[in-house]
N, CA, C and O atoms as a DFTB+ gen file, in Angstrom:
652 C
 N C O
     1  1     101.203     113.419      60.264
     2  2     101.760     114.487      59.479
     3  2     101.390     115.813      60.146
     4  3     100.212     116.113      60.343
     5  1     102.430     116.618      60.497
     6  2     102.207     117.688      61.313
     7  2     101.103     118.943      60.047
     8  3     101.326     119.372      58.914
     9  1     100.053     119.106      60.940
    10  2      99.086     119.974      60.088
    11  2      98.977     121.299      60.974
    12  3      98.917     121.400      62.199
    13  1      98.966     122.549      59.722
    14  2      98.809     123.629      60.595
    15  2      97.450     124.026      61.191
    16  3      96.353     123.707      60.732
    17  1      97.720     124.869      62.426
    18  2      95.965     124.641      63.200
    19  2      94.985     125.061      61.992
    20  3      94.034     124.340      61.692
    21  1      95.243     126.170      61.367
    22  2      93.915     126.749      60.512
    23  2      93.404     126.159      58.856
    24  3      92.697     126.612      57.955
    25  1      94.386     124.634      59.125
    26  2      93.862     123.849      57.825
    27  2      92.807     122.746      58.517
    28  3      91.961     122.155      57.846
    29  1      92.980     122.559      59.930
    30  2      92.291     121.382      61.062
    31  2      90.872     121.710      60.541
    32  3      90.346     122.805      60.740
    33  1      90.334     120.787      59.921
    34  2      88.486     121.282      60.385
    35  2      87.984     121.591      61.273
    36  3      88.896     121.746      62.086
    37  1      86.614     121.928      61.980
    38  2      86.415     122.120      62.903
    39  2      86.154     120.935      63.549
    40  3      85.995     121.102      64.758
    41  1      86.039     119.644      63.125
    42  2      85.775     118.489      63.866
    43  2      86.639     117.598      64.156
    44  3      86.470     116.399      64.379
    45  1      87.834     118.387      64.144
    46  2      89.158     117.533      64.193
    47  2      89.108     117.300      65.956
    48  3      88.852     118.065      66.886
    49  1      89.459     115.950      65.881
    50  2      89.302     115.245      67.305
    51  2      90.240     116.006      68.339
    52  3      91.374     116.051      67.862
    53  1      90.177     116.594      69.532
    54  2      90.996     117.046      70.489
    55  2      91.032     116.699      71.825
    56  3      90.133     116.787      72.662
    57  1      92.461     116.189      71.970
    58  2      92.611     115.928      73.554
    59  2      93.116     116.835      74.361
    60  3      93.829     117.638      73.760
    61  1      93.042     116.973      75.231
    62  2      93.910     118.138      76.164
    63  2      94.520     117.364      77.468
    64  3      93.887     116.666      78.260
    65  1      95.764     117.636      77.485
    66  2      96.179     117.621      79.055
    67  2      96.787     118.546      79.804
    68  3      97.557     119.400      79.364
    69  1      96.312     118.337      81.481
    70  2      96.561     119.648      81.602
    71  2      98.119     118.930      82.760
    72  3      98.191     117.756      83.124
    73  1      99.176     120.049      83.109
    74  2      99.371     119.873      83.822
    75  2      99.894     120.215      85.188
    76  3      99.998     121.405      85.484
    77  1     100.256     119.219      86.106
    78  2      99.878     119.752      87.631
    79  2     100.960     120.942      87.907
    80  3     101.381     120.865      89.061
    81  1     101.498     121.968      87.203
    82  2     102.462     122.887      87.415
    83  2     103.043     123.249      85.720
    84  3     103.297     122.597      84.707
    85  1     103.060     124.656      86.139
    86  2     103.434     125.736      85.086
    87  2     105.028     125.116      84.480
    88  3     105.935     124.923      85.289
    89  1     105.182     124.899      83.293
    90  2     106.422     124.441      82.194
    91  2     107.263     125.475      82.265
    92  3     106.945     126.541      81.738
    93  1     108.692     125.299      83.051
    94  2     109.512     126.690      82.568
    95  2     109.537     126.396      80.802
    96  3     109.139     125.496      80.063
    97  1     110.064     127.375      80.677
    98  2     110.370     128.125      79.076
    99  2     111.850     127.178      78.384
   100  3     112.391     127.436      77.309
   101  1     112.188     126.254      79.189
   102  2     113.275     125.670      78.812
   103  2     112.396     124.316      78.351
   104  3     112.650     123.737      77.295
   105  1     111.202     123.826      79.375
   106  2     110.648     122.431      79.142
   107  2     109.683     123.123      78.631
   108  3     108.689     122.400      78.691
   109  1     109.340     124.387      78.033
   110  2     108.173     124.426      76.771
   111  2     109.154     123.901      75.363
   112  3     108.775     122.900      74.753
   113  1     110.291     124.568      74.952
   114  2     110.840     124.276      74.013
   115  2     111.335     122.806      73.500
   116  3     111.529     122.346      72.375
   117  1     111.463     122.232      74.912
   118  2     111.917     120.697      74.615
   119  2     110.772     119.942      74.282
   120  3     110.658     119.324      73.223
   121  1     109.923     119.987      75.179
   122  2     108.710     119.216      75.191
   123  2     107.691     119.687      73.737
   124  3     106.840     118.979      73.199
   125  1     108.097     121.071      73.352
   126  2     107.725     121.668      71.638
   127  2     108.198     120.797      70.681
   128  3     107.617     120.131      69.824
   129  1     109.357     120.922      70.983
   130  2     110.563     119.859      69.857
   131  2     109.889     118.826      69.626
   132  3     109.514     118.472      68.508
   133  1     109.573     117.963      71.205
   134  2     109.331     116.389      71.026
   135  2     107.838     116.115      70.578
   136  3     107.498     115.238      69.784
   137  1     106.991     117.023      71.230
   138  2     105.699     116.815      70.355
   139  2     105.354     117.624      68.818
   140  3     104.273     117.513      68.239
   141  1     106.317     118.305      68.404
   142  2     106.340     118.214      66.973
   143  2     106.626     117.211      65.881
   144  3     106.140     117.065      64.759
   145  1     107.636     116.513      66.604
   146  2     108.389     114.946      65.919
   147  2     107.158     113.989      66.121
   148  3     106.843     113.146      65.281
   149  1     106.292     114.246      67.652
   150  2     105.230     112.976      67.450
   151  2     104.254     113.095      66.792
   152  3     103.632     112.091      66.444
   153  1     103.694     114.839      66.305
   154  2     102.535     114.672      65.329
   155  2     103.001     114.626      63.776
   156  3     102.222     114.419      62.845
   157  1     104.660     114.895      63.616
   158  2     105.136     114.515      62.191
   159  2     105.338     113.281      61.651
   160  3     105.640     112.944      60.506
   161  1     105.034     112.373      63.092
   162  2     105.097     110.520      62.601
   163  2     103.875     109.952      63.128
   164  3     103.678     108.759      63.358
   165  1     103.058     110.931      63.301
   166  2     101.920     109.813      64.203
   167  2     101.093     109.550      62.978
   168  3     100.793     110.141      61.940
   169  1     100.834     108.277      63.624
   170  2     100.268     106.941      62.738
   171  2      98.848     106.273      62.806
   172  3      98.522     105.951      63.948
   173  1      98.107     106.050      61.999
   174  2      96.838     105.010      62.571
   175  2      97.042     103.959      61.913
   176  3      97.896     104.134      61.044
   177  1      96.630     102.947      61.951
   178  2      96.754     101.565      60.575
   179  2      97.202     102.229      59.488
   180  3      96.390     102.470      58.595
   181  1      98.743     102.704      59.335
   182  2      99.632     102.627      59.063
   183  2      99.670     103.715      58.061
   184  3     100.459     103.785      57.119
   185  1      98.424     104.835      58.462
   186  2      98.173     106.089      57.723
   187  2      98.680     106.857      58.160
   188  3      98.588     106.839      59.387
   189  1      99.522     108.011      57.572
   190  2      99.337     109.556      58.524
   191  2      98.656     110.022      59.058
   192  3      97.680     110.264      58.348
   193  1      98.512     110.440      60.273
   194  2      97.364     111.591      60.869
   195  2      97.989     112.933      60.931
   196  3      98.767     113.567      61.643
   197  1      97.313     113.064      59.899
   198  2      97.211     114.728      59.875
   199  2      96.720     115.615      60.898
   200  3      95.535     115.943      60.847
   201  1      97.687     116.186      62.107
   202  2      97.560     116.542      62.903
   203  2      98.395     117.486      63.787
   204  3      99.417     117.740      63.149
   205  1      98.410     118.096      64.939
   206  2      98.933     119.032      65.314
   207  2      98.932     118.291      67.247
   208  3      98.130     117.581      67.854
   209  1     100.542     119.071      67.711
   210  2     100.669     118.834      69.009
   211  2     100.973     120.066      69.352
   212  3     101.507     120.713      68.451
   213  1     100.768     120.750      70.617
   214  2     100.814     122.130      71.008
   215  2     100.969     122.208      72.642
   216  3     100.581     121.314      73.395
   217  1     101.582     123.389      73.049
   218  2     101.587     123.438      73.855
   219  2     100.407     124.966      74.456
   220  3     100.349     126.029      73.838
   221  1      99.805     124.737      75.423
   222  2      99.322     126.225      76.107
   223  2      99.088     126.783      77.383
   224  3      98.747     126.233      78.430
   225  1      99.380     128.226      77.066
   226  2      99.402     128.900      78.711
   227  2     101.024     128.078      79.357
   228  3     101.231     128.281      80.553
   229  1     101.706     127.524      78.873
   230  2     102.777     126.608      79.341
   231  2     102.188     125.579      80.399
   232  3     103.046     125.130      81.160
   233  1     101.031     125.165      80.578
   234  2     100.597     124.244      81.126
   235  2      99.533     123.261      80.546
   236  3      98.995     122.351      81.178
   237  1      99.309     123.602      79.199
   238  2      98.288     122.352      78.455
   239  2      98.971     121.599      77.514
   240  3      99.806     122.290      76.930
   241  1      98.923     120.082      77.027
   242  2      99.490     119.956      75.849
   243  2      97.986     119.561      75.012
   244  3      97.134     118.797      75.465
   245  1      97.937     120.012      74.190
   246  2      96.699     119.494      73.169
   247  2      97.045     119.051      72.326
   248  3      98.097     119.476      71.849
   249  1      96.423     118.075      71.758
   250  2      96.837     116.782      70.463
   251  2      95.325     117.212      69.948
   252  3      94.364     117.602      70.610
   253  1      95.489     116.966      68.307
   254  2      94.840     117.170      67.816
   255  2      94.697     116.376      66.599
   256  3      95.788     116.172      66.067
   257  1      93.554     115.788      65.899
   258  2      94.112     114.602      64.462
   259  2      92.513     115.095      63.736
   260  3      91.468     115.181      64.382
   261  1      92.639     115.334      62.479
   262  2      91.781     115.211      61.643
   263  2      90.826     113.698      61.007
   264  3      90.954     113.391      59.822
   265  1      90.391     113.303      61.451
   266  2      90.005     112.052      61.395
   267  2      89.498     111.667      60.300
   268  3      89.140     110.489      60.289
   269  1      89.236     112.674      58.716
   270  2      88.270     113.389      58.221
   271  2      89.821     112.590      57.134
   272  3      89.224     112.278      56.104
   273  1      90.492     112.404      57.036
   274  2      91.878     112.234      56.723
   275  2      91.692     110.672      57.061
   276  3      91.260     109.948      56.164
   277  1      91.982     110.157      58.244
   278  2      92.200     108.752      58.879
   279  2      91.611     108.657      60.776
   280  3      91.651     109.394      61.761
   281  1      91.199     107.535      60.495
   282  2      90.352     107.204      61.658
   283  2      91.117     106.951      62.774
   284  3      92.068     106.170      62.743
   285  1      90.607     107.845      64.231
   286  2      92.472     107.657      65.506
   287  2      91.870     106.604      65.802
   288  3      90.656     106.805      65.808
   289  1      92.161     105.498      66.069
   290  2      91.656     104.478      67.430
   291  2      92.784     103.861      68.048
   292  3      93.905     104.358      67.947
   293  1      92.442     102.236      69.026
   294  2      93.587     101.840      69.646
   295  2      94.866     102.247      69.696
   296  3      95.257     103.039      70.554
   297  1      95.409     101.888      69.048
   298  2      96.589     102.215      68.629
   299  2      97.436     103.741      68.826
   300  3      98.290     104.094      69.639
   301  1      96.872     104.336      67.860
   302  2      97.615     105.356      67.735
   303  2      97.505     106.335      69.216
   304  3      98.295     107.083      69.791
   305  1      95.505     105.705      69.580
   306  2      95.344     106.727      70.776
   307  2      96.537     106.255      72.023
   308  3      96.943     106.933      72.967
   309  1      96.919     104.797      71.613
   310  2      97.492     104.535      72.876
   311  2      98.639     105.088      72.496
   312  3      99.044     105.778      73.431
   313  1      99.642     105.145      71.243
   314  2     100.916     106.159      70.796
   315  2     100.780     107.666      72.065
   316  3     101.401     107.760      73.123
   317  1      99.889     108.555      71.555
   318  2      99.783     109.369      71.878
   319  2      99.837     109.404      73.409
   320  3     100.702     110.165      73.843
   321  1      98.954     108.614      74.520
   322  2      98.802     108.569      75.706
   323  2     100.407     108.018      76.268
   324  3     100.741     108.455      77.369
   325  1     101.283     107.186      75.626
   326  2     102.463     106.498      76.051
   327  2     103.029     108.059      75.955
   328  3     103.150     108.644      77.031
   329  1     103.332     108.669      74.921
   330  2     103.684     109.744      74.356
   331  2     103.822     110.534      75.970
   332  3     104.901     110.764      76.517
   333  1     102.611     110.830      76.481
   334  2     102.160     111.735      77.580
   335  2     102.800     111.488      78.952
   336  3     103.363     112.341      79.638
   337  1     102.617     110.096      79.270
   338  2     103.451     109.190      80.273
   339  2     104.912     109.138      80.531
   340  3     105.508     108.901      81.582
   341  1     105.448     109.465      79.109
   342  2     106.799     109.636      78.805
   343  2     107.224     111.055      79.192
   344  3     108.283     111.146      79.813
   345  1     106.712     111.902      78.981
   346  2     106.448     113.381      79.319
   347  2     106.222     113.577      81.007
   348  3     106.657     114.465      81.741
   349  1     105.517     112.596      81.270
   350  2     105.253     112.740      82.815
   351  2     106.708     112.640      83.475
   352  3     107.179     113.551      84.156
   353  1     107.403     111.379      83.188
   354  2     108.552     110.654      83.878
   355  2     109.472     111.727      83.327
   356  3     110.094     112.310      84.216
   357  1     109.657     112.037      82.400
   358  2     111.130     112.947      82.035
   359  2     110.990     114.332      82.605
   360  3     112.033     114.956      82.796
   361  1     110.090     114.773      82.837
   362  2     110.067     116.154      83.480
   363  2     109.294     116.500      84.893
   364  3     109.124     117.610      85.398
   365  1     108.874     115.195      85.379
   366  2     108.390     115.053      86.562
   367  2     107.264     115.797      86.878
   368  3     107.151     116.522      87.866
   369  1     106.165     115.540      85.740
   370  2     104.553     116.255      85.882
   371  2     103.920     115.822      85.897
   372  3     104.245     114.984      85.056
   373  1     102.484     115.405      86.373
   374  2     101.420     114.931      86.201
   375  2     100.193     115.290      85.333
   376  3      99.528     116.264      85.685
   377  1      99.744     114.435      83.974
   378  2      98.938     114.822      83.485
   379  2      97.396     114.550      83.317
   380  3      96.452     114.750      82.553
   381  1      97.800     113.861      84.737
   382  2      96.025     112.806      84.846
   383  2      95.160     113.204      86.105
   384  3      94.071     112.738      86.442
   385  1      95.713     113.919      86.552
   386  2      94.872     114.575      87.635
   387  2      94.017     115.170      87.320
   388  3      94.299     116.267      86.838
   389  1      92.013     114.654      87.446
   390  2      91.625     115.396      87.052
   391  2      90.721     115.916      88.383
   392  3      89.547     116.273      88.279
   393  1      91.326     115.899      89.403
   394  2      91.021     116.554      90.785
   395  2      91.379     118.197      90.767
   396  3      90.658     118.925      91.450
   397  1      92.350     118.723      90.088
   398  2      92.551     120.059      89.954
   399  2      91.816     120.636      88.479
   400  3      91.700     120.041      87.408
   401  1      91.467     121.728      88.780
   402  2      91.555     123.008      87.724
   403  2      92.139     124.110      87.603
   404  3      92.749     124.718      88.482
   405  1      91.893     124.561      85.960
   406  2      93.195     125.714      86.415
   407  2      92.130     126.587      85.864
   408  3      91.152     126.181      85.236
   409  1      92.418     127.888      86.167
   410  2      91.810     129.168      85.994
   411  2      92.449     130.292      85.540
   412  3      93.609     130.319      85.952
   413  1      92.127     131.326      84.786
   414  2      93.235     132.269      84.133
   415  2      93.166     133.236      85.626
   416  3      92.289     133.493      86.450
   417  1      94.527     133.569      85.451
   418  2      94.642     134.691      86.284
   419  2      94.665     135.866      85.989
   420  3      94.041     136.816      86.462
   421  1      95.850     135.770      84.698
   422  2      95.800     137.085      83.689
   423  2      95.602     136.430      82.175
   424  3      95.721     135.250      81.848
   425  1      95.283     137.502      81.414
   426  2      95.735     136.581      79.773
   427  2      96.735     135.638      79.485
   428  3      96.698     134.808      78.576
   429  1      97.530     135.789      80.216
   430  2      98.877     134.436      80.087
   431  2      99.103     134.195      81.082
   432  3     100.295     133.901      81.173
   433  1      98.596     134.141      81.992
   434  2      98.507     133.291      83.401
   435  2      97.882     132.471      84.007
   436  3      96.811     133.021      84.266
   437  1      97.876     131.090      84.561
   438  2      96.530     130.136      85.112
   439  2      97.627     129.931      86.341
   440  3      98.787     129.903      86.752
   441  1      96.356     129.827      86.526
   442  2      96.862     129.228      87.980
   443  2      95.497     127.638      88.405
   444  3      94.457     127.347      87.814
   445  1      96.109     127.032      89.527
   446  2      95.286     126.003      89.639
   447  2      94.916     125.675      91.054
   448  3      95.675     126.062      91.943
   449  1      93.772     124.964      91.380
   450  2      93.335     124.295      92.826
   451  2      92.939     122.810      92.737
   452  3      92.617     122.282      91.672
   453  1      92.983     122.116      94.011
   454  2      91.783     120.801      93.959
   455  2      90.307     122.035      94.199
   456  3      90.042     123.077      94.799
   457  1      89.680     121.034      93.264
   458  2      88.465     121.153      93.230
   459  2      88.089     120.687      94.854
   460  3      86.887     120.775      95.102
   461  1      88.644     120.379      95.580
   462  2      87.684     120.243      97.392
   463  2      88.238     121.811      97.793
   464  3      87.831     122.131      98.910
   465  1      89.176     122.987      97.056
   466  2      89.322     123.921      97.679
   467  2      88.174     125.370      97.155
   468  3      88.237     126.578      97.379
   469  1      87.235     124.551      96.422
   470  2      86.687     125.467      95.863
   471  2      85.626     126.652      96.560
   472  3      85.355     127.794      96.190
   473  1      85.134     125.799      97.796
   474  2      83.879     126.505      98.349
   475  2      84.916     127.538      98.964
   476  3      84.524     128.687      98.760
   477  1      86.227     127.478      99.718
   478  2      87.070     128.322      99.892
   479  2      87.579     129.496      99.142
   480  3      87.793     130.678      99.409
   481  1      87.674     128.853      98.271
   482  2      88.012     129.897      96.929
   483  2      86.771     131.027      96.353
   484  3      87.038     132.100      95.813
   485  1      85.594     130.585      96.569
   486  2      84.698     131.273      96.127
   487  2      84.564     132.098      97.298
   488  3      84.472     133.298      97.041
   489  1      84.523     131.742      98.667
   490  2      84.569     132.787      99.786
   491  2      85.735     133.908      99.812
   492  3      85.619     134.919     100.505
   493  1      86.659     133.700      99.153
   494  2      87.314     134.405      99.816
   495  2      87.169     135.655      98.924
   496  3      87.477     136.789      99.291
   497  1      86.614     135.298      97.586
   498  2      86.639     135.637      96.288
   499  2      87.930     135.849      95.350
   500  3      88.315     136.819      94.697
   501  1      88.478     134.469      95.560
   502  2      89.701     134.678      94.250
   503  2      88.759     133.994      92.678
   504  3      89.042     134.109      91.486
   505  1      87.650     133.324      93.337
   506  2      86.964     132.591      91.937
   507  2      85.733     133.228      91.935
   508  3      85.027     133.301      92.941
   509  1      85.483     133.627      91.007
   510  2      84.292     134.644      90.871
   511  2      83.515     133.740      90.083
   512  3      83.908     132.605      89.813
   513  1      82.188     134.316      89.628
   514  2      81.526     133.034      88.365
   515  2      81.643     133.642      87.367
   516  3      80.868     133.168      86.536
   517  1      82.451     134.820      86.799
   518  2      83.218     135.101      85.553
   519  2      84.510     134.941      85.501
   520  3      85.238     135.571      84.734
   521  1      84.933     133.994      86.399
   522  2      86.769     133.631      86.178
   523  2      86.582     133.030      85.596
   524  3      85.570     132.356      85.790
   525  1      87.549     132.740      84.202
   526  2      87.881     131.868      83.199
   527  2      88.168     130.685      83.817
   528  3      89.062     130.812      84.654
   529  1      87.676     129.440      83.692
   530  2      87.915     127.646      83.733
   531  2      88.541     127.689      82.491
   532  3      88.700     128.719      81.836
   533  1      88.944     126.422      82.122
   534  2      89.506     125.132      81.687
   535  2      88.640     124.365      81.442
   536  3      88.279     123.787      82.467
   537  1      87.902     123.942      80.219
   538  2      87.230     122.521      80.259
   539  2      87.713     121.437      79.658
   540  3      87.133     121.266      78.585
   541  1      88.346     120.802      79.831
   542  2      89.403     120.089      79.188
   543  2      89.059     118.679      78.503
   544  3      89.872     117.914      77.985
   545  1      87.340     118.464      78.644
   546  2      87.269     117.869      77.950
   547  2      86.130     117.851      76.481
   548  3      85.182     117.127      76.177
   549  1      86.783     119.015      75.832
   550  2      86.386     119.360      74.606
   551  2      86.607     118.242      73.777
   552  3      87.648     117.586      73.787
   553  1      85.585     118.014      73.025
   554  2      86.712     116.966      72.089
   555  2      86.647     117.262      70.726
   556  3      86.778     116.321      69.943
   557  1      86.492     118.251      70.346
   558  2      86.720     118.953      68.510
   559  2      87.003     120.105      68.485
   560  3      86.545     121.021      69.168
   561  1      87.887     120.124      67.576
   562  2      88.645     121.645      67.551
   563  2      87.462     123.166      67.287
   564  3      87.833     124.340      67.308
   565  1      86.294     122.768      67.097
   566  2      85.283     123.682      67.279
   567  2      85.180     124.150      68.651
   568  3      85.439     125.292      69.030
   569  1      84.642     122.838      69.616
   570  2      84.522     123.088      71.164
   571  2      85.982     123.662      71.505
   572  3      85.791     124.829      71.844
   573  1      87.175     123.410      71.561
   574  2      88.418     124.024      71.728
   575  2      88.340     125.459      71.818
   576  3      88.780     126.176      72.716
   577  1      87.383     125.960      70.199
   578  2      87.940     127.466      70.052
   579  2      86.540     128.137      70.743
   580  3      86.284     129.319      70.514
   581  1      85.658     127.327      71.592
   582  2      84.805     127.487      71.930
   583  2      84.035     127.393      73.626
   584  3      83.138     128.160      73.975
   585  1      84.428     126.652      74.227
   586  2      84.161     125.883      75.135
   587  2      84.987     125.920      75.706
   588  3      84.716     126.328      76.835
   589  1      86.516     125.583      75.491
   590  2      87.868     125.566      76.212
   591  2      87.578     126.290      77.629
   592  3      87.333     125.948      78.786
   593  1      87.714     127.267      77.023
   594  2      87.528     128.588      78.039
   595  2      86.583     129.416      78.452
   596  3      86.208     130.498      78.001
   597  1      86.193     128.701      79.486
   598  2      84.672     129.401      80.051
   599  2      84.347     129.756      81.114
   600  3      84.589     128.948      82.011
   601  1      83.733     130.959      81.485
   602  2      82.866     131.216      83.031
   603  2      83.122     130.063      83.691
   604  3      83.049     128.936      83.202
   605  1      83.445     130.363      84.885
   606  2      83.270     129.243      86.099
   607  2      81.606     128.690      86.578
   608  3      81.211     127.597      86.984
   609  1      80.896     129.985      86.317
   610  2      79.310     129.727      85.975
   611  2      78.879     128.541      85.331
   612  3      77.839     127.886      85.408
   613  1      79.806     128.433      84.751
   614  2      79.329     127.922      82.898
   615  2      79.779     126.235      83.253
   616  3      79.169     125.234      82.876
   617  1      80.584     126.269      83.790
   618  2      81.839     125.160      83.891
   619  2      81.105     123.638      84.790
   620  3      80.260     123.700      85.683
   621  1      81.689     122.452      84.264
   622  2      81.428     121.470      85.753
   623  2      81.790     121.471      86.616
   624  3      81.706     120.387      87.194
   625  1      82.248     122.259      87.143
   626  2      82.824     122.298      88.653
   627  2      82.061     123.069      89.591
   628  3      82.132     123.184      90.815
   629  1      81.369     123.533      88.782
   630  2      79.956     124.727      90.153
   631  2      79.563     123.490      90.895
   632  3      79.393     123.733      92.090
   633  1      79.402     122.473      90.628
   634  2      78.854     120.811      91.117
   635  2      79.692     120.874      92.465
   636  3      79.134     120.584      93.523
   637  1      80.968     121.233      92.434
   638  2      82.244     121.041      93.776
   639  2      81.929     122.409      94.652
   640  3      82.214     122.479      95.847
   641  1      81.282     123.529      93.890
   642  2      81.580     124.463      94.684
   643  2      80.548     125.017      96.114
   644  3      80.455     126.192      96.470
   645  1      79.969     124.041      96.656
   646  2      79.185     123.538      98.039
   647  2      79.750     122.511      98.635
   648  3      79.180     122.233      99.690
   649  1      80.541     121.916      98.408
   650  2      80.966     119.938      98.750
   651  2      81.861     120.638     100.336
   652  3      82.423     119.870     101.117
């Protein structure tokens, strides 16, 4: 059951995917459409999940389910992941790469690298250790409004940025 973000608790379960190239404005609206229809029928043992699908920056999709409501497991998580796969093939994106990150460029801008281009990136100084990361694997809508978006300092990827 599609839920609006500011009824979500803060422990509402969150996935993020990111993906490998910026969504024109034609495949934000479609891909809006279709993940609105999947959080208005998504299902667990045969409950509603009260939940939300979104798109951001035109390159994240985040799923989101109140669990607090009904419990996600097998099933539905695998709904959701087919969901994503399906998304991959129809618009020709990748959402499993987790060799790249993306970084804000401006307030509505990211841009992205492999993480092996990083020690480069920090030389040249396009990545500073106050450029905004991506941590994409938040998993409650607390960490989301929290964590999502953080210092490159802050981030797991300082780990890549000597390799």
């Amino acid at each position: 059951m599609l839920t609006p973000y500011h009824i979500l608790p803060d422990d509402t379960r969150v996935w993020v995917y990111q993906a490998n190239r910026t969504l024109t404005q034609d495949e934000v609206w479609e891909i809006s459409d279709i993940l609105e229809n999947f959080a208005d029928r998504w299902q667990a043992h045969q409950q509603n999940v009260h939940g939300l699908a979104s798109i951001y920056y035109r390159r994240f999709i985040v799923l989101m389910a109140d669990e607090s409501k009904c419990e996600i497991s097998g099933c539905s998580i695998d709904s959701s992941v087919r969901l994503i796969k399906e998304l991959e093939q129809a618009y020709q994106l990748n959402f499993f790469d987790r060799m790249k990150f993306c970084y804000k460029i401006t307030s509505d801008m990211v841009g992205s690298f492999s993480v092996h281009q990083l020690p480069e990136l920090i030389e040249s100084g396009k990545l500073k250790e106050d450029t905004i990361v991506f941590n994409n694997l938040v998993a409650t809508k607390k960490d989301f409004e929290t964590k999502w978006e953080i210092p490159f300092k802050e981030s797991a990827y300082t780990r890549f940025a000597s390799a």
